[in-house]
C-alpha positions as CSV (number, residue, x, y, z in Angstrom):
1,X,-15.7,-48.4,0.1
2,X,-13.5,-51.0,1.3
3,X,-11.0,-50.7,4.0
4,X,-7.7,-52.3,2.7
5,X,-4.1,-52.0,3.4
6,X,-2.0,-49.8,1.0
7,X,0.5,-51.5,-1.6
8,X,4.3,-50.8,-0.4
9,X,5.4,-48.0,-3.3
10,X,1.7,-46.3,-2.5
11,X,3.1,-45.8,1.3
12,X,6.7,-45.4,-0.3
13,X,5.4,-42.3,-2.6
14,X,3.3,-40.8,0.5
15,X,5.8,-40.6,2.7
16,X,8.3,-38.9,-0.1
17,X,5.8,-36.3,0.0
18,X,6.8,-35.3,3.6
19,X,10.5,-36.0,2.9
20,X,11.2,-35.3,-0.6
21,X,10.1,-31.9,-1.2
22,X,12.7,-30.8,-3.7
23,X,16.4,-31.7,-5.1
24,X,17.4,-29.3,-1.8
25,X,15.4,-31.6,0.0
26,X,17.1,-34.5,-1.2
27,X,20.5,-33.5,-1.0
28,X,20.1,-32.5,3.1
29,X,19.0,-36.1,3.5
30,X,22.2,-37.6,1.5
31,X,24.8,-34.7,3.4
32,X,23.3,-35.9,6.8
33,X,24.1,-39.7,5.9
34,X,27.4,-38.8,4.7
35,X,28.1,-36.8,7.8
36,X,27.1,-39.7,10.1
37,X,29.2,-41.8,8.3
38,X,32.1,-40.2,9.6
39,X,32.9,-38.7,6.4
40,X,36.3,-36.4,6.2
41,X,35.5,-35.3,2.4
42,X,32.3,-34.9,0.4
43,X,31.8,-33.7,-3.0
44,X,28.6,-33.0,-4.2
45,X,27.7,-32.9,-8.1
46,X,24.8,-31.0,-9.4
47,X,22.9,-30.9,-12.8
48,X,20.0,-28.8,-14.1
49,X,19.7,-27.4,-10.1
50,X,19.7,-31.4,-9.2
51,X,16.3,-32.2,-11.4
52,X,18.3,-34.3,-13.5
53,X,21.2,-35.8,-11.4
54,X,22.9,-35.3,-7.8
55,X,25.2,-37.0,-6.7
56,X,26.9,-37.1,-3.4
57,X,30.5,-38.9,-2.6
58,X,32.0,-39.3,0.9
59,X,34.8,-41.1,2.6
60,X,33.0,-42.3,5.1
61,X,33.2,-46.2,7.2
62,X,31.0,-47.4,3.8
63,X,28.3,-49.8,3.8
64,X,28.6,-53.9,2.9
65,X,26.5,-56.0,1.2
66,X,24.3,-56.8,3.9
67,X,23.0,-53.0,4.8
68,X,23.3,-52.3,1.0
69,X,19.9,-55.0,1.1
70,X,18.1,-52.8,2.9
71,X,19.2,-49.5,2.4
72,X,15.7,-49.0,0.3
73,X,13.6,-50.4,2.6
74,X,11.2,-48.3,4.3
75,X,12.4,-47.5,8.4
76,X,15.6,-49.7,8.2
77,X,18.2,-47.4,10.0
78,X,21.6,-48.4,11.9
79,X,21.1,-45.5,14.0
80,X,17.9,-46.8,16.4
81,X,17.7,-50.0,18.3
82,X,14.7,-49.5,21.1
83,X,12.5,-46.7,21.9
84,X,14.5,-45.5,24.4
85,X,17.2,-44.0,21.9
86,X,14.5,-41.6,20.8
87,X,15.2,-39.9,24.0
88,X,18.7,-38.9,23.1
89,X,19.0,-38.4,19.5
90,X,22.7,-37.6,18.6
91,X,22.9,-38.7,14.7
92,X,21.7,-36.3,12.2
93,X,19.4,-39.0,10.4
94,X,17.5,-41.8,12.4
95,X,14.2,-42.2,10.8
96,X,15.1,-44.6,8.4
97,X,12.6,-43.1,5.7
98,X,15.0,-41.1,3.3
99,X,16.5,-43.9,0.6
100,X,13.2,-45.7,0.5
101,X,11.4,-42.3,-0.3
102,X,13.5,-41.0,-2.9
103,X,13.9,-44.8,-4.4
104,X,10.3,-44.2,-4.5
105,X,10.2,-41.2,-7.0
106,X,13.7,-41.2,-8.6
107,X,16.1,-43.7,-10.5
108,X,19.0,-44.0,-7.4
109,X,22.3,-45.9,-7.3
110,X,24.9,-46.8,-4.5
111,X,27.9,-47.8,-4.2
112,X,29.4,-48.3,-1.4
113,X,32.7,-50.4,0.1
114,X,33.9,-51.0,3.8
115,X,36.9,-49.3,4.7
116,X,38.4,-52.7,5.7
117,X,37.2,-54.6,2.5
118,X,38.8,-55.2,-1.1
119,X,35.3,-55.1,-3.0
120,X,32.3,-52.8,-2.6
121,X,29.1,-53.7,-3.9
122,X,25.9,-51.6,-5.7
123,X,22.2,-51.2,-5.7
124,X,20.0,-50.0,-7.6
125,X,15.7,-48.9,-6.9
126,X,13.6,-47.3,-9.8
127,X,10.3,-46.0,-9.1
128,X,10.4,-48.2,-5.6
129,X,11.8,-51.3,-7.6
130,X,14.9,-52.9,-5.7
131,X,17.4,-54.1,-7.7
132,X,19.7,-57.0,-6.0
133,X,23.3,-56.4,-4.6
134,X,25.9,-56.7,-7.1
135,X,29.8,-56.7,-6.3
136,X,31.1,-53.3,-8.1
137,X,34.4,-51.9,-7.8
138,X,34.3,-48.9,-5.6
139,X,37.0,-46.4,-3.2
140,X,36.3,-46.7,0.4
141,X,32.7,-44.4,1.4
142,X,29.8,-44.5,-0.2
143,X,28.9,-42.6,-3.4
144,X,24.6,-42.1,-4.0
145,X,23.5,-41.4,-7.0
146,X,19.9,-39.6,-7.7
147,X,18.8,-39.6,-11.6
148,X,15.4,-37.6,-12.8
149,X,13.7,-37.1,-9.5
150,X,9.7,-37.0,-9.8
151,X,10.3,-38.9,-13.6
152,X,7.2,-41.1,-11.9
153,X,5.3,-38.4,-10.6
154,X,4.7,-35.8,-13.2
155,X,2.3,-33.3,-11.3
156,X,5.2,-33.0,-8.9
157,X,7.7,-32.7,-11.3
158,X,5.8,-29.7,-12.8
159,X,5.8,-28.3,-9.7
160,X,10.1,-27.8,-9.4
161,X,11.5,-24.6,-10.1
162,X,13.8,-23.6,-12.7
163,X,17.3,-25.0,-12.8
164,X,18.9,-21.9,-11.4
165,X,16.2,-21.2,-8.6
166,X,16.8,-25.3,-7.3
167,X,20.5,-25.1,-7.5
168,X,20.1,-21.7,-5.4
169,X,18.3,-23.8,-2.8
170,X,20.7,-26.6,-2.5
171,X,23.7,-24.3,-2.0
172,X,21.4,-23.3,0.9
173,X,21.6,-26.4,2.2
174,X,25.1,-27.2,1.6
175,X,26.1,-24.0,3.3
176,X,24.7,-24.7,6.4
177,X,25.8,-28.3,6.6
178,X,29.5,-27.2,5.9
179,X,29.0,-24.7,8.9
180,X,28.0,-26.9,11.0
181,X,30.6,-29.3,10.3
182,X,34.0,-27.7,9.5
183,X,36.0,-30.0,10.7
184,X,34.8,-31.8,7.3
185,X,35.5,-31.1,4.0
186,X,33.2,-30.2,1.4
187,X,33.3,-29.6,-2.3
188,X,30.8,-29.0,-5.3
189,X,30.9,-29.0,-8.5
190,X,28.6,-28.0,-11.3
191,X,28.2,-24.9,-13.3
192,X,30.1,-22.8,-10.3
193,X,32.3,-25.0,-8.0
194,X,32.8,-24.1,-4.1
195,X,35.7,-25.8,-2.1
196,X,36.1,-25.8,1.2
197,X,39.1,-27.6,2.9
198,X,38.4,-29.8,6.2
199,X,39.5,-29.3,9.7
200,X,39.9,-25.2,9.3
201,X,38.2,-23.2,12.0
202,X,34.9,-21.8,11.7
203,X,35.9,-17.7,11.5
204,X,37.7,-19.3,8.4
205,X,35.0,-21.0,6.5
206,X,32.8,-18.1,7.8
207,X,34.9,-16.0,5.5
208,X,35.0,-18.7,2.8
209,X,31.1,-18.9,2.7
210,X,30.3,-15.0,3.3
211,X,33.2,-13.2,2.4
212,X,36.0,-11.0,3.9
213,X,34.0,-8.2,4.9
214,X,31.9,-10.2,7.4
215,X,35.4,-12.2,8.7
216,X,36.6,-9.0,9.6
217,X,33.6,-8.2,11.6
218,X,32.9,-11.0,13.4
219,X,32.6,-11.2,17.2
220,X,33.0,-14.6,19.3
221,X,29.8,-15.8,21.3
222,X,30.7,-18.2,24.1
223,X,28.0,-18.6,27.2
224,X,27.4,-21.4,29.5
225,X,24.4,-22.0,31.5
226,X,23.4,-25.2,33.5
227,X,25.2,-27.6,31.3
228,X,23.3,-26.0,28.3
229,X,26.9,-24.1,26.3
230,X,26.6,-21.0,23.2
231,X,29.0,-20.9,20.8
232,X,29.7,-19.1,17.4
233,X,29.9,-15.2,16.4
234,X,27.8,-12.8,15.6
235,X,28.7,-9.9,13.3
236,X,29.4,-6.1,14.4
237,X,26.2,-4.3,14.0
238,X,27.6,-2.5,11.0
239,X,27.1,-5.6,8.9
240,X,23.6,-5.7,9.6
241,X,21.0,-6.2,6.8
242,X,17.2,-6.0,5.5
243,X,16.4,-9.5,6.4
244,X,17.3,-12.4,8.2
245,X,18.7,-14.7,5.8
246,X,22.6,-14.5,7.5
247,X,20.7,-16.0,11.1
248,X,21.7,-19.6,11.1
249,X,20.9,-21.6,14.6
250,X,22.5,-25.3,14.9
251,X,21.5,-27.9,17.7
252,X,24.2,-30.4,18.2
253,X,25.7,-30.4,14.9
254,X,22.2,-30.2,13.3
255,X,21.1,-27.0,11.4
256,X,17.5,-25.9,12.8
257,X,14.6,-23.2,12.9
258,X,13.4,-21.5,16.0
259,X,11.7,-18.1,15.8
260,X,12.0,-17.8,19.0
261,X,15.8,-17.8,19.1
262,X,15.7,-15.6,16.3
263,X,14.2,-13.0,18.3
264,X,16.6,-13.7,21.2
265,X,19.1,-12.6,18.9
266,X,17.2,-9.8,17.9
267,X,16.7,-8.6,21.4
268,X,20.6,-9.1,22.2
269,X,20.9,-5.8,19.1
270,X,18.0,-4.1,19.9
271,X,19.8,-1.0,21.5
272,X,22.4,-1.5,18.8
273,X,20.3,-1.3,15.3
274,X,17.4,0.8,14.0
275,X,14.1,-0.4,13.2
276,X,14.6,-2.5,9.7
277,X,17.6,-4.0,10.3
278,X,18.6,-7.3,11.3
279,X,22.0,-9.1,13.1
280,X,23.6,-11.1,11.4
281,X,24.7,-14.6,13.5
282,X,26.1,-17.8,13.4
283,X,25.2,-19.7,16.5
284,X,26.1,-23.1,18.1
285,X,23.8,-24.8,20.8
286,X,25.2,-27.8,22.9
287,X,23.6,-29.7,24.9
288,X,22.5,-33.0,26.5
289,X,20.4,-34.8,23.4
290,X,18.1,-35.8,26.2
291,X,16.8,-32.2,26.5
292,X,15.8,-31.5,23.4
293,X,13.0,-33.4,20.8
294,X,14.3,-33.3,17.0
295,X,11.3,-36.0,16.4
296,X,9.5,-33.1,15.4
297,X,8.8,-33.0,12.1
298,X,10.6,-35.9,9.1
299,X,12.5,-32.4,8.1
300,X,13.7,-32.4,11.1
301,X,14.5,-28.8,10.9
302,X,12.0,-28.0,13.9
303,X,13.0,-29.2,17.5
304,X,11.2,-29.1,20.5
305,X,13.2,-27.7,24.2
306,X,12.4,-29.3,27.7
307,X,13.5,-25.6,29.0
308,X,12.6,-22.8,26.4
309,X,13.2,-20.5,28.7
310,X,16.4,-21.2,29.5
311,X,17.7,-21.9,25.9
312,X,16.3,-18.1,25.2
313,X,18.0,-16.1,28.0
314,X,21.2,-18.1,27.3
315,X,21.1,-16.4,23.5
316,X,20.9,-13.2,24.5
317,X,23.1,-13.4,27.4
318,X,25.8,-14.6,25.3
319,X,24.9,-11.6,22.5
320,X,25.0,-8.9,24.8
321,X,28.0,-10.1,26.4
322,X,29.6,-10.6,22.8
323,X,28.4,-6.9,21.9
324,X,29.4,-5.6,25.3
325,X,32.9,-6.3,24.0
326,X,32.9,-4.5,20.3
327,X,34.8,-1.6,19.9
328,X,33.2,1.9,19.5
329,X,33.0,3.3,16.0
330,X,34.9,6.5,18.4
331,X,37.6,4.1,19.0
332,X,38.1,2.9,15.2
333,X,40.1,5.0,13.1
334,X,38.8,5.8,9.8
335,X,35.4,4.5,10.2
336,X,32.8,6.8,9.0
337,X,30.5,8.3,12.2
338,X,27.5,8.7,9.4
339,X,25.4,6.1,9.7
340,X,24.5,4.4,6.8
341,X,27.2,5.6,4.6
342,X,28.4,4.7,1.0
343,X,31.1,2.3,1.0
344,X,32.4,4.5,-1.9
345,X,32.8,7.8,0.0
346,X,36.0,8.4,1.5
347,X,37.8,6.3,4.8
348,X,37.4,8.9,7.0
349,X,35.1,11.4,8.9
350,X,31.9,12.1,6.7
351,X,31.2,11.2,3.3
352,X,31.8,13.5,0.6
353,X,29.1,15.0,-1.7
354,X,30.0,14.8,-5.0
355,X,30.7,18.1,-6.7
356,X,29.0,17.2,-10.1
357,X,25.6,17.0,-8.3
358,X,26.2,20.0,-5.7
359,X,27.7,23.3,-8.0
360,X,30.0,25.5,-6.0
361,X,31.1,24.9,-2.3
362,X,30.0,27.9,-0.7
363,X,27.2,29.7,-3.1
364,X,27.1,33.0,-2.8
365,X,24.7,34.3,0.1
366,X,23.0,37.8,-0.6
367,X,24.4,40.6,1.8
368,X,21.9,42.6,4.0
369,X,19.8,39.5,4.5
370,X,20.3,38.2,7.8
371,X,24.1,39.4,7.8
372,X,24.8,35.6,6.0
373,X,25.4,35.1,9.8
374,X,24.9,31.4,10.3
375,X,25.1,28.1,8.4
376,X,21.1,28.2,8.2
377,X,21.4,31.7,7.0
378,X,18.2,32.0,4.3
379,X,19.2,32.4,0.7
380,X,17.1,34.4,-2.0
381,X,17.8,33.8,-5.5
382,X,16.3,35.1,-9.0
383,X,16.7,32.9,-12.2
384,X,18.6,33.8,-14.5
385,X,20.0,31.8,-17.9
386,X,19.4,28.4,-18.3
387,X,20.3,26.7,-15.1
388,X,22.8,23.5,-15.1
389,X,20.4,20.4,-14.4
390,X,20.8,18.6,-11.5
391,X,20.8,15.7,-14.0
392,X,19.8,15.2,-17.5
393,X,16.5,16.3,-18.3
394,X,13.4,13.9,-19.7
395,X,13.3,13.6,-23.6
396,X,9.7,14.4,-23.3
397,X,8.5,18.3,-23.2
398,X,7.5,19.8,-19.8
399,X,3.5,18.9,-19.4
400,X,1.2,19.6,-16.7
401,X,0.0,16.0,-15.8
402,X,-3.3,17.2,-15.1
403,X,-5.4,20.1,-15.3
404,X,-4.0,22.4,-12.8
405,X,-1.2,24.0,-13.4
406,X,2.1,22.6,-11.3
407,X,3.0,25.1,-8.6
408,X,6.6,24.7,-10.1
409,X,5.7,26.1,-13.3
410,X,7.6,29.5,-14.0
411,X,9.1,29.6,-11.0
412,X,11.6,33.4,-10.8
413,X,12.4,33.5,-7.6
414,X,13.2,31.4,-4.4
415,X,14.1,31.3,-0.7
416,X,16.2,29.2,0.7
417,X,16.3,28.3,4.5
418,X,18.3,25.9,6.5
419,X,19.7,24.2,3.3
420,X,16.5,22.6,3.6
421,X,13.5,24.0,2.5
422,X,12.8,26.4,-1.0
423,X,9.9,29.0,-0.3
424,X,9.0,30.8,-3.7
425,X,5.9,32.6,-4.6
426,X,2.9,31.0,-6.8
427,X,-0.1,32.0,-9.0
428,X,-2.1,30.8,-5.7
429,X,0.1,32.3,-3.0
430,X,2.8,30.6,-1.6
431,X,4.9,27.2,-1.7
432,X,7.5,25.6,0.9
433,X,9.4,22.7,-0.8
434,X,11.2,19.9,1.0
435,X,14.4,20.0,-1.0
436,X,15.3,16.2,-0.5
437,X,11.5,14.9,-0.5
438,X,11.3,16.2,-4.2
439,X,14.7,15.4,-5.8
440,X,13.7,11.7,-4.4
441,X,10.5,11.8,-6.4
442,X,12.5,13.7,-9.5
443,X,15.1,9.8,-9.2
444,X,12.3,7.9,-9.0
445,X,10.3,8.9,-11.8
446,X,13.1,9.1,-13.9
447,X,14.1,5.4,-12.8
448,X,11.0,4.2,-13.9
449,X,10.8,6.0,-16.8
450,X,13.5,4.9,-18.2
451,X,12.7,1.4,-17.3
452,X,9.4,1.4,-19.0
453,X,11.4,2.5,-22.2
454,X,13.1,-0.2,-22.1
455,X,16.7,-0.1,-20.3
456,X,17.7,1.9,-17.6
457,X,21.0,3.9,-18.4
458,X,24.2,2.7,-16.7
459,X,27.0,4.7,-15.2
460,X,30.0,2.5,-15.3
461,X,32.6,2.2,-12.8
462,X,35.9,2.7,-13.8
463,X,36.9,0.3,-10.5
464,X,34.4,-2.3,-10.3
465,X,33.0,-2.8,-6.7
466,X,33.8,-6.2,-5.4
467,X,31.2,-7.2,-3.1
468,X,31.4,-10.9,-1.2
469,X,28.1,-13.5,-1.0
470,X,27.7,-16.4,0.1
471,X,27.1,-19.2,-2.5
472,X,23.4,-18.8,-2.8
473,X,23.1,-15.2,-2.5
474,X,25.4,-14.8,-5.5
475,X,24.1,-18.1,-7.6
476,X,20.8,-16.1,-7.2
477,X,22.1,-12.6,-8.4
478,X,24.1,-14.2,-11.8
479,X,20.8,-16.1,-12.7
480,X,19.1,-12.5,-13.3
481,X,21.8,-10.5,-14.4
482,X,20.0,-9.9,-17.4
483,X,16.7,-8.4,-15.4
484,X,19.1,-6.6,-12.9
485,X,21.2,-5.0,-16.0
486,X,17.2,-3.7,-17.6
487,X,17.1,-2.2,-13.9
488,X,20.6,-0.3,-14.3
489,X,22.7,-3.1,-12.4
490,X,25.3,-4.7,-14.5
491,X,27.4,-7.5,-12.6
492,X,29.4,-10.1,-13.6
493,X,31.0,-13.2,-11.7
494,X,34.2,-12.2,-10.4
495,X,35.4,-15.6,-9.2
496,X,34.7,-17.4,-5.3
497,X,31.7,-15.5,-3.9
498,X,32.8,-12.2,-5.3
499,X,30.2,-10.5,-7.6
500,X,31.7,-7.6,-9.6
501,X,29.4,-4.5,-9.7
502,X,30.4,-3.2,-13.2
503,X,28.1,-0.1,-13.2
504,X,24.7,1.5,-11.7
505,X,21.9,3.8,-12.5
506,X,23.4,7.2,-14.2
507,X,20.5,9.1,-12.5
508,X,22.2,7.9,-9.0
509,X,24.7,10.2,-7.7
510,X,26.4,8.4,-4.8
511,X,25.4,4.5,-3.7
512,X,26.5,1.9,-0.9
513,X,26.7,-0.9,-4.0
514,X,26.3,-3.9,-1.6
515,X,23.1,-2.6,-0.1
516,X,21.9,-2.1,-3.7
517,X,22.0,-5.4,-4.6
518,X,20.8,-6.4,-1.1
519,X,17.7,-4.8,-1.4
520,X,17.3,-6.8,-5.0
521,X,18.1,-9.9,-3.3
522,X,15.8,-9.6,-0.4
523,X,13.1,-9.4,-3.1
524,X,14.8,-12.2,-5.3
525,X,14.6,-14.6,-2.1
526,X,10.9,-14.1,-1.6
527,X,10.0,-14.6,-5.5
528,X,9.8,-11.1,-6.5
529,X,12.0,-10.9,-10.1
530,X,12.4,-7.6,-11.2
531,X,10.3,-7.6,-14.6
532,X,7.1,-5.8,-13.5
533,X,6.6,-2.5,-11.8
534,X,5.5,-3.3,-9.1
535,X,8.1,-5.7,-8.0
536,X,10.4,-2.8,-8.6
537,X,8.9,0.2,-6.8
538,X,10.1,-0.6,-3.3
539,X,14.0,-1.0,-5.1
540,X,13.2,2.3,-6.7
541,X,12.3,4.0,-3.5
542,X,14.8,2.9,-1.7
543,X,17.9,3.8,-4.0
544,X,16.0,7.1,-4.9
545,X,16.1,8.2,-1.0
546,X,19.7,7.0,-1.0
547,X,20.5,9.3,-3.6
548,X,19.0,12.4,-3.1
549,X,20.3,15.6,-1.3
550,X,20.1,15.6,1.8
551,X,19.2,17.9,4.3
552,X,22.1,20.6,4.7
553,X,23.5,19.8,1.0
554,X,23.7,23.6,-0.3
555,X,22.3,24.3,-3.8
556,X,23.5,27.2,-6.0
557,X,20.7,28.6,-7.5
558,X,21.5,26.7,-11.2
559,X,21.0,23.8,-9.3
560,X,17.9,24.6,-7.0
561,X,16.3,26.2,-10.5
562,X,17.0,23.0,-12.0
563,X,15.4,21.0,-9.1
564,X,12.3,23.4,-9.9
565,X,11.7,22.9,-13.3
566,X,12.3,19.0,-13.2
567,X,9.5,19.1,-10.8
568,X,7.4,21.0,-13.3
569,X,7.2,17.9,-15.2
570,X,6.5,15.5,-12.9
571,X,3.6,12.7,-12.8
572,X,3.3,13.0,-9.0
573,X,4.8,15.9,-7.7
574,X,3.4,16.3,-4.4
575,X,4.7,13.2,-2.3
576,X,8.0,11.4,-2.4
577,X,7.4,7.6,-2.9
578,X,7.4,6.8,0.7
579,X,4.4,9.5,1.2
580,X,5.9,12.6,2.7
581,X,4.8,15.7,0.9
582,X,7.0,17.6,-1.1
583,X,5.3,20.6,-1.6
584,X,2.9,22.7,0.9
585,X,0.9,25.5,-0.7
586,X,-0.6,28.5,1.1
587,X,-3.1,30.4,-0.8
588,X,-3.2,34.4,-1.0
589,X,-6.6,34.2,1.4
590,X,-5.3,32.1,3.8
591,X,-2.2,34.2,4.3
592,X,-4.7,37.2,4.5
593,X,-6.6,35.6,7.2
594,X,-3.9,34.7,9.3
595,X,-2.6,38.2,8.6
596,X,-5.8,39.0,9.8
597,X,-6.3,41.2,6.5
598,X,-9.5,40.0,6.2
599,X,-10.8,41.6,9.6
């Protein structure tokens, strides 16, 4: 083994590695250029996810001839002098390793002209080959081209996702640079296109980018502390979600990651949210560049603070003071005091329970029992006819699923307490049913059922739910609206960031359509695609629970008798898919010994 110094596009292709991960990767490098330049306008242009070509334009001061000549060449930057500008970063770029590593691994152009020159000029790097400066005729910016990225490096090639899954990522990217920057504007075209005009306020492009919904609830953030100032909004706690995906931090201009500030705006809600849920915020940090490292990582993503402490207490000072200043859901008319419900129900006061799925109003309540006294008042019923089913039956005949028989086999009689709980009497002895722990088992068998048949039946809506996304959220739903529709979700692109919920599971009775399809993209985001059970059981859960009756929801005694012989014919009856039993049985010798009949 010989020590020896490694050739130049050896050290090029290493060092693309740490800063060209994938077309998002690229296009955050190109979008931080552009911004430095002083850029007023950039359009972006996007094929096959960027795997084939992405291009970025600006109208920014340009390049000449002379930086065009070393625009590929390895830690040339205009933005560093002397080791002393380390210490106060303020551009977004400054490492000087981004053209040369992806003219290391992709076929690049530029063109670029001076704002006060006639000409521009072009160059050209293949594989880490430099082309010479030719004169080319060119508007004032620049304009980078990027043409089959890894075509040199086929292992990493073979490692990029779909087109769909890398375009999803670059709108990531994009979104977050156009927050950071609104005073610049920013377009992209492609299969979608997203425009965003320049010098509009941020609440505006807020609302461009994540819809009107979260405009409307947005709260300003504004906190000083020792030269060290917060900025930005966060949302009302009634737009919080499952994950943290709406939590964007910027230093200076410069989107970063911090899970530490993330929990500082977790604390700032914690006496707002329940456990599960997560704020959604958009914050700004400024401060003196000399207090904070972004030489970190060649990402640059992760930054370093001289006073974490400080930077942390100022976040959630500014968050509670923000909150401190919300209006009470008392003191906003026509805003649901439920927590948690659908956005279909009616404006005001609680949401109504659908009639279809409940029977009669006010069933009747058997005199001389109790008096019928109080809302809780039990309820004893025999079974008559044929009851109406709470939904449509299984194709497939009622079947013990093992050998014992189902304690909800044959079932003639039942109590009702507390519009709760079903008490009837067994082969054994004696059963006590959680009314809303068993219809969520009933949805969520059926759910899957269906989907193992092949298609999950769709209740369409006669008005289609509109429901706003930002760019990637919704790039990321149209790519599997095929797999959502085999789950019962049919959408369709409604224009902007709109997605248009056409229709839903028949076997749910009442749903909050945007956290449906939150819960689908939560798992979207971390890889999960909805094609095997398993990535589908936690959906299923969740819109099951949703969906059953709740606890107080009176049941004639067609509808609880329906409830009963579903459950008859159930794979799992004794737990709901979270765990909680269903069902408690009391054999004829245990109520004899506590009887103390035994004795």
């Amino acid at each position: 083994m010989v020590i020896r110094v490694l050739p130049p596009e050896v050290i090029n292709q290493i060092a693309a590695g740490e800063v060209v991960e994938r077309p998002f990767s690229v296009l955050k490098e190109l979008l931080e250029n552009a911004i430095d330049a002083g850029a007023t306008q950039i359009t972006v242009d996007l094929e096959e996810g960027g795997k084939d070509l992405l291009r970025v334009q600006d109208d920014g001061r340009g390049m000449g001839a002379s930086d065009l000549e070393l625009a590929f060449v390895s830690h040339a930057t205009s933005k560093l002098a002397s080791v002393e500008d380390l210490d106060a970063i303020v551009s977004m770029g400054f490492r000087g390793e981004a053209l040369a590593s992806i003219g290391s691994v992709a076929r690049v152009r530029i063109l670029s002209r001076l704002r006060d020159e006639e000409a521009g000029h072009e160059v050209r790097a293949e594989g880490g080959r430099i082309a010479p400066v030719q004169p080319a005729a060119a508007p004032p910016g620049t304009l980078v081209e990027v043409r089959d990225l890894f075509y040199n490096v086929p292992a990493r090639r073979r490692f990029l996702k779909r087109a769909a899954a890398e375009r999803v990522r670059c709108l990531e990217v994009f979104t977050r640079l156009a927050l950071a920057h609104p005073e610049c504007g920013f377009a992209l075209r492609g299969k979608r296109e997203l425009r965003l005009p320049g010098g509009e306020g941020l609440a505006r492009r807020l609302g461009r980018l994540y819809g009107k919904e979260v405009e409307s609830q947005l709260l300003p953030v504004e906190h000083e502390r020792d030269g060290h100032r917060l900025t930005g909004f966060v949302v009302d706690p009634d737009g919080a979600r499952r994950d943290r995906s709406q939590q964007l931090l910027f230093l200076n201009g410069r989107p970063i990651q911090d899970r530490s500030l993330s929990h500082a705006l977790d604390q700032g809600f914690r006496e707002y949210l329940m456990h599960g849920r997560h704020p959604v915020g958009f914050l700004f940090l400024s401060m003196d560049p000399a207090e904070v490292d972004v030489n970190v990582h060649p990402q640059k993503s992760e930054v370093r603070f001289h006073q974490s402490r400080l930077i942390y207490s100022l976040i959630l000072r500014g968050v509670q003071q923000a909150l401190s200043g919300r209006k009470s859901r008392l003191e906003q008319p026509g805003r649901s005091l439920q927590a948690g419900a659908s956005p279909m129900a009616p404006a005001t006061g609680f949401p109504e329970l659908p009639k279809e799925m409940f029977g009669r109003s006010e069933p009747g309540i058997p005199t001389g029992f109790r008096g019928g006294q109080s809302r809780s008042a039990e309820r004893v019923f025999e079974q008559r006819s044929e009851p109406a089913p709470l939904f449509e039956p299984p194709d497939a005949p009622a079947e013990s699923p093992t050998n014992l028989v189902s304690p909800f086999q044959g079932v003639r009689r039942f109590l009702v307490i507390r519009d709760l709980y079903i008490l009837f009497e067994t082969d054994e002895g004696l059963a006590i049913v959680d009314q809303h722990a068993l219809h969520e088992r009933v949805i969520y068998e059926r759910l899957l059922r269906e989907w193992h048949t092949g298609s999950v039946p769709i209740q369409g809506l006669l008005v289609p739910a509109l429901i706003d996304l930002p760019p990637a959220d919704k790039e990321l739903l149209l790519d599997r609206a095929e797999d959502l529709e085999r789950c019962g979700l049919k959408i369709a692109d409604f224009g902007g960031n709109t997605i248009k919920l056409e229709g839903y599971p028949a076997a749910l009775r009442h749903v909050d359509p945007k956290g449906l399809l939150e819960g689908f993209l939560v798992d979207l985001r971390e890889g999960q695609v909805p094609t095997e059970p398993e990535d589908l059981r936690e959906r299923f859960h969740s819109a099951a629970c949703r969906s059953a009756i709740m606890s107080g929801d009176r049941l004639d005694e067609a509808e609880i008798a329906a409830l009963l012989e579903q459950a008859a014919q159930l794979d799992q009856p004794d737990n709901c898919p979270h765990g909680r039993p269903t069902v408690l049985n009391f054999s004829e010798s245990q109520l004899e010994h506590w009887f103390r009949r035994t004795l």
